[in-house]
C-alpha positions, 0 to 999 in steps of 0.5 A: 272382843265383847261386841264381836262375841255377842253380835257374830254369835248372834248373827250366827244364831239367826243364819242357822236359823234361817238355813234350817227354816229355809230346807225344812219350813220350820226352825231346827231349834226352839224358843227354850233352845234359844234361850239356853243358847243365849244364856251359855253363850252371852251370860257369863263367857261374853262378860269375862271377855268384856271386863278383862284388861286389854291383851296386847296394848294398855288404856292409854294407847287405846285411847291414843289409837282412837275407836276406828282402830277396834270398832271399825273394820276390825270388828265388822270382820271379827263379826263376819268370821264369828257369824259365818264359822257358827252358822256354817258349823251348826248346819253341817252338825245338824244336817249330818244329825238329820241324816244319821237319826231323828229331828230331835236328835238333830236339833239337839246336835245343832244346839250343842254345837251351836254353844260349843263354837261360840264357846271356844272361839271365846276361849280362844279369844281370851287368850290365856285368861284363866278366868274365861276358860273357866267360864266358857269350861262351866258353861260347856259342862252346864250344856252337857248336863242339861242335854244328858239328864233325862227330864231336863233335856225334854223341858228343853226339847232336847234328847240326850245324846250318843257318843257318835252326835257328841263326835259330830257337835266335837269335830264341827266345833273342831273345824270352825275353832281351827277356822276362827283361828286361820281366816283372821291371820289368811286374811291380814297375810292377803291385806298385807300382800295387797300393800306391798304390790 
């Protein structure tokens, strides 16, 4: 789950990238911005993820089951889903950002939202670990202080935020949860139908 987390956010992180460079001829976010997307997302919810205990199955029958099991297919499309619910999210928030107020705002709303899917597709994956939604929560609330405390979100690049930009990064990050939650279970149904034919 660790890898999936680092590598789809990661791969998320940089289609956005790509996306926003691509309509605008330069990227929606900064180096700072990167960095604290980086540290709120791969810091501390990334590490509750990779040393809690296995969820469904003990060591030894992961052991048994060998890595083609969790690190073949299996996490390629963990990655897949995760890099494609980010990007698609963080984009549709940005643009909806550029389309209702300025570029700064915009970006702000991008790396807001960017943060919050990675963050609660974690959650989600940690199931009902008191100890990552604790982590993905703190996190979450760092996010909100260094956007909304005037000083600290300039340093950043960032603008503080009205409650109708926090509406859009709450309801992007709304959709692409709901999505991280249904396309893996949509996607085994079509799998198992594809077997039984």
């Amino acid at each position: 789950d660790a890898l999936g987390i680092l590598i789809g956010g990661n791969i998320g992180e940089v289609a956005f990238t790509l996306a926003s460079t691509a309509m605008t001829g330069r990227s929606a976010l900064n180096t700072r911005q990167f960095l604290l997307v980086n540290l709120m997302t791969d810091l501390l919810p990334a590490i509750t993820i990779a040393t809690r205990p296995p969820r469904e199955k003990s060591p030894e029958e992961l052991l048994l089951e060998g890595p083609e099991a969790s690190l073949g297919r299996p996490l390629a499309t963990q990655i897949a889903l995760r890099a494609v619910t980010t990007s698609t999210a963080t984009t549709a928030a940005w643009m909806a950002g550029k389309a209702t107020g300025t570029n700064k705002r915009a970006g702000t709303i991008a790396l807001a939202t960017l943060v919050t899917t990675q963050l609660s597709q974690t959650a989600v994956l940690g199931g009902k670990s008191p100890v990552v939604l604790l982590s993905t929560m703190a996190s979450a609330g760092v996010l909100g202080i260094v956007i909304q405390t005037p000083g600290v979100s300039q340093y950043f690049g960032c603008t503080p935020l009205d409650p109708v930009a926090w509406g859009v990064v709450g309801f992007s990050t709304f959709v692409a949860t709901g999505a991280s939650i249904a396309l893996p279970y949509l996607l085994n149904e079509a799998k198992k139908r594809r077997l039984a034919h």
